[in-house]
RODO-2510 file (C-alpha; in nm, 4 decimals, decimal comma):
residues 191
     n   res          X          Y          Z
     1     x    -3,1022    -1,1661    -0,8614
     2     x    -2,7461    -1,0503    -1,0194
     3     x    -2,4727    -1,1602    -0,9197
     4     x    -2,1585    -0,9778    -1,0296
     5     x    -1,8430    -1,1764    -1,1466
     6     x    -1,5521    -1,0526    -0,9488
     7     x    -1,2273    -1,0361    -0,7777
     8     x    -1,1669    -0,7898    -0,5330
     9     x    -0,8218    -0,7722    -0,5094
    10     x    -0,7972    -0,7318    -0,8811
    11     x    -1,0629    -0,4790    -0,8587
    12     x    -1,2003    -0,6626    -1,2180
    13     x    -1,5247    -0,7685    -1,0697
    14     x    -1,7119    -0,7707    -0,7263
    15     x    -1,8205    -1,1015    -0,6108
    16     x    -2,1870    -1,0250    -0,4581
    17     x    -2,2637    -1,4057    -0,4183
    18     x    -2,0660    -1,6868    -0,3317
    19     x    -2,2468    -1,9176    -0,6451
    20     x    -2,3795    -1,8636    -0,9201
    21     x    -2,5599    -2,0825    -1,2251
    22     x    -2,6859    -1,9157    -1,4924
    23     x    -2,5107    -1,7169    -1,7383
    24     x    -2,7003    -1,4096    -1,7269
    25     x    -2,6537    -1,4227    -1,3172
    26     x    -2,2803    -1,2199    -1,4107
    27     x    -2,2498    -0,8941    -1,4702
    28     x    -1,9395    -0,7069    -1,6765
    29     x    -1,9492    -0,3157    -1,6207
    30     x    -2,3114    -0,3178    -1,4802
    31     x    -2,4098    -0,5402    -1,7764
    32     x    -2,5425    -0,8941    -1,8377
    33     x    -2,6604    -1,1278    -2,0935
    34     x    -3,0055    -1,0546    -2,2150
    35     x    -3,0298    -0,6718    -2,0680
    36     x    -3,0620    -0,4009    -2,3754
    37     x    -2,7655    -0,2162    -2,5075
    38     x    -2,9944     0,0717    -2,4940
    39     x    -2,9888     0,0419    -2,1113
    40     x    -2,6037     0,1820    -2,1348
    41     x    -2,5314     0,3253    -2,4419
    42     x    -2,7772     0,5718    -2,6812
    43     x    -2,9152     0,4435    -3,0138
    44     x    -2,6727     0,7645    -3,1681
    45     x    -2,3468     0,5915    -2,9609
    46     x    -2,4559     0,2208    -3,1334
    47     x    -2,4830     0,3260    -3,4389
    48     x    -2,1672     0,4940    -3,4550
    49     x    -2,0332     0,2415    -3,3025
    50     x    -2,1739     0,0226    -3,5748
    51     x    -1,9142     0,2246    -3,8109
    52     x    -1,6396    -0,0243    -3,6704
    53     x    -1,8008    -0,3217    -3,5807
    54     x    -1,7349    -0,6991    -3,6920
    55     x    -2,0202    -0,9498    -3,7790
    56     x    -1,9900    -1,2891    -3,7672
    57     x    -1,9453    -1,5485    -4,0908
    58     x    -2,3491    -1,6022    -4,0173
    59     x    -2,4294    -1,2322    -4,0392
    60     x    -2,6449    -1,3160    -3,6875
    61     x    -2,4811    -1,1304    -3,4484
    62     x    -2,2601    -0,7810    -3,4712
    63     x    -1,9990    -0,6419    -3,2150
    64     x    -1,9201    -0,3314    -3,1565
    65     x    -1,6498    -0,1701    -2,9150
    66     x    -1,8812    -0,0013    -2,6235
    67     x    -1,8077     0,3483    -2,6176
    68     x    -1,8272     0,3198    -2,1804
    69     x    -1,6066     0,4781    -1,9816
    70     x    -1,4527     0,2050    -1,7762
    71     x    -1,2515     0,2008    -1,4735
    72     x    -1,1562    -0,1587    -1,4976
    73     x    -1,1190    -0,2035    -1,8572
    74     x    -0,9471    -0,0910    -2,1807
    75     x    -1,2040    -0,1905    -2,3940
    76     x    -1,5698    -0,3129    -2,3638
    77     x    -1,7172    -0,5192    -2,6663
    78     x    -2,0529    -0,6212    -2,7016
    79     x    -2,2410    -0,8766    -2,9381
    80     x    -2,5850    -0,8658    -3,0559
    81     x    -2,8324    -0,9387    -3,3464
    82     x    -2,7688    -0,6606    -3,6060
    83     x    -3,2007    -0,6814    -3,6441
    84     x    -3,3061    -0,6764    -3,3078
    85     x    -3,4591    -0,3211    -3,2283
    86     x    -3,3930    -0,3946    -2,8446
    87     x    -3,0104    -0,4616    -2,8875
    88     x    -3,0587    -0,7495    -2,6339
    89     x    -2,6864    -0,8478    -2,5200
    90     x    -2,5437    -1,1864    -2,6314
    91     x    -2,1874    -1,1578    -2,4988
    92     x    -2,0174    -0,8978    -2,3160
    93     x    -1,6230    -0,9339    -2,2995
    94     x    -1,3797    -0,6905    -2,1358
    95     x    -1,0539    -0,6133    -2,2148
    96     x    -0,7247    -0,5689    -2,1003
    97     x    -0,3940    -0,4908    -2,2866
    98     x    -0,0004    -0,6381    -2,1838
    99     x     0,2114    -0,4906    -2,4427
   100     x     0,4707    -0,7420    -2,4301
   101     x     0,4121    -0,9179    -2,1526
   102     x     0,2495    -1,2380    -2,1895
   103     x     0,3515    -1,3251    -1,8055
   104     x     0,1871    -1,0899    -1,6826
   105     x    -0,1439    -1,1733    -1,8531
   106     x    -0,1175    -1,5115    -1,7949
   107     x    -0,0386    -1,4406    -1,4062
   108     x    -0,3627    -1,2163    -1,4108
   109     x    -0,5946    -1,4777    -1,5970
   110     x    -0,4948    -1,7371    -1,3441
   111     x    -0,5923    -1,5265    -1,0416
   112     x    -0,9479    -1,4386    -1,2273
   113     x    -0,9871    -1,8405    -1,2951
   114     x    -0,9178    -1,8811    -0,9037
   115     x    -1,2024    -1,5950    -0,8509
   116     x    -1,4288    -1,7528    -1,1302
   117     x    -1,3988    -2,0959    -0,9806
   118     x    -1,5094    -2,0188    -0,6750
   119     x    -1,8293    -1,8618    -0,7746
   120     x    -1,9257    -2,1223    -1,0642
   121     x    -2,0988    -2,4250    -0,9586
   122     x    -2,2573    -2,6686    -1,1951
   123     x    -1,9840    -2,6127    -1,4649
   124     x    -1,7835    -2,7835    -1,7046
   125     x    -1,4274    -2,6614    -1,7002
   126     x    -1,1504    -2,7205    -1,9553
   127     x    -0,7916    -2,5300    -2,0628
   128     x    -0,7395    -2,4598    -2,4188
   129     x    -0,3641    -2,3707    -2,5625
   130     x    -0,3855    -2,2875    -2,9350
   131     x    -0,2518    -2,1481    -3,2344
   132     x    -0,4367    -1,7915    -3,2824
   133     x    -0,6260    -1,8547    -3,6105
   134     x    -0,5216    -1,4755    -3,7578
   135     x    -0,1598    -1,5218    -3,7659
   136     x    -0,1190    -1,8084    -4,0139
   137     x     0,2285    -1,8707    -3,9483
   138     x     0,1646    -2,0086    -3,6075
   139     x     0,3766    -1,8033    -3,3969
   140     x     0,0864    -1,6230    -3,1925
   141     x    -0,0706    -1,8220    -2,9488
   142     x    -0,3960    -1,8207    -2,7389
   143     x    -0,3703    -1,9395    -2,3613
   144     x    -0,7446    -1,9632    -2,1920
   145     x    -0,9657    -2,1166    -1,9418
   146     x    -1,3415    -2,2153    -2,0414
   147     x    -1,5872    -2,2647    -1,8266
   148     x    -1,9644    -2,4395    -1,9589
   149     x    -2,2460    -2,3501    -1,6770
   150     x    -2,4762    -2,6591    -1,6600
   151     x    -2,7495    -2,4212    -1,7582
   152     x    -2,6267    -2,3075    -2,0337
   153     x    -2,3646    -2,0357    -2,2339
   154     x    -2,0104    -1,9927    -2,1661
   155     x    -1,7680    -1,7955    -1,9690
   156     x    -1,3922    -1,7558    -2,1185
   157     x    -1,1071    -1,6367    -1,9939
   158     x    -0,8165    -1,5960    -2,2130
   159     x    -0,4465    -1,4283    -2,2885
   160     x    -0,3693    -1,3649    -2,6551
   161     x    -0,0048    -1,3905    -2,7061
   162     x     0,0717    -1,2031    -3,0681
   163     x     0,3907    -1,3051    -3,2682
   164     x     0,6400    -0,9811    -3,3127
   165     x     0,5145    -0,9915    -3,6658
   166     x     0,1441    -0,9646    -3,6130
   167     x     0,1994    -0,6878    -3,3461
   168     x     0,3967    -0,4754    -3,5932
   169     x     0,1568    -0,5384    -3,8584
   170     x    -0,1524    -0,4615    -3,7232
   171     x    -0,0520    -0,2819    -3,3867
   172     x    -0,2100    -0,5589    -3,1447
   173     x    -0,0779    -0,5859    -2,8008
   174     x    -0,1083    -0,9027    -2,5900
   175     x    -0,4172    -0,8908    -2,4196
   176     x    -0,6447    -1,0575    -2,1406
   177     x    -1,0121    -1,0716    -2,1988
   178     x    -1,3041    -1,2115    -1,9925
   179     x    -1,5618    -1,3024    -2,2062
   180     x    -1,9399    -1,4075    -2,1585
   181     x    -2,1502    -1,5099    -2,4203
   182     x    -2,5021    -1,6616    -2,4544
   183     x    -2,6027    -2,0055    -2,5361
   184     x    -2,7843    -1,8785    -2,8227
   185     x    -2,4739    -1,7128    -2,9713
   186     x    -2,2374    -2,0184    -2,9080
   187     x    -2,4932    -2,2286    -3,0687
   188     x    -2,4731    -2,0482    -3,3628
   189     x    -2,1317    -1,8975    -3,3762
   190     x    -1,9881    -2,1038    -3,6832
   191     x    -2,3103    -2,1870    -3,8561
***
């Protein structure tokens, strides 16, 4: 059975389930880890989506921006193999945007790690506070929770914080995403 991630107040998520342990148990915008793309978007949509996407270094998986119309979210992205006929979902991460206002996002990320927390058992947790690896000067920083279910994949919830520089340049705002991603894709993210 599904489980949805979720906070109520927040109205990011609905929390259907007081635990959860796999992975694929959460659900962002109706979807989880292993359902098909096709289940939510046409083949046409994909592959016009496609137009824009990013692969990874490994040319395994693609993502796209999900042309969905979300209540909850700015933006939708999805990964998947670019080969697989069934677009089976590998991570799912939604999006939300704080044009100049890292405070905000942080204040929201903490409340979804208080929601997260209480429906993850069986899990690894661990805070990460980095340099953003695009901006080479330094200056942007990325502020995130992890979370490693015992069963497998990984569950991330992070607040980009982009130098002045690197939001002039390429138009980025400071943003809040929620991301869940397969074991199979984290396993071979950088190889």
């Amino acid at each position: 059975m599904k489980k949805l991630l979720g906070i109520v107040v927040l109205g990011l998520f609905f929390i259907t389930s007081s635990q959860a342990d796999d992975i694929s148990d959460f659900e962002i915008e109706g979807m989880s880890i292993g359902d098909s793309l096709l289940d939510f978007m046409s083949k046409k949509e994909i592959m016009e989506a496609e137009k824009n996407s990013t692969i990874y270094e490994n040319k395994k998986f693609l993502i796209i921006f999900a042309s969905l119309n979300s209540e909850i979210y700015e933006a939708i992205q999805i990964t998947y193999k670019p080969d697989d006929q069934k677009y089976l979902i590998h991570a799912i991460d939604g999006v939300l945007y704080f044009p100049n206002n890292i405070k905000g996002c942080r204040k929201k990320m903490k409340e979804v790690v208080k929601e997260i927390e209480v429906v993850l058992t069986n899990t690894i947790k661990s805070e990460e506070n980095y340099p953003h690896q695009f901006d080479k000067s330094g200056k942007s920083m990325t502020y995130g929770v992890q979370f490693k279910p015992e069963s497998g994949g990984i569950i991330d919830a992070y607040c980009t914080d982009w130098s002045d520089v690197m939001s002039k340049k390429h138009g980025w705002d400071d943003s809040f995403k929620i991301f869940v991603g397969s074991d199979e894709l984290i396993k071979n993210m950088y190889k």
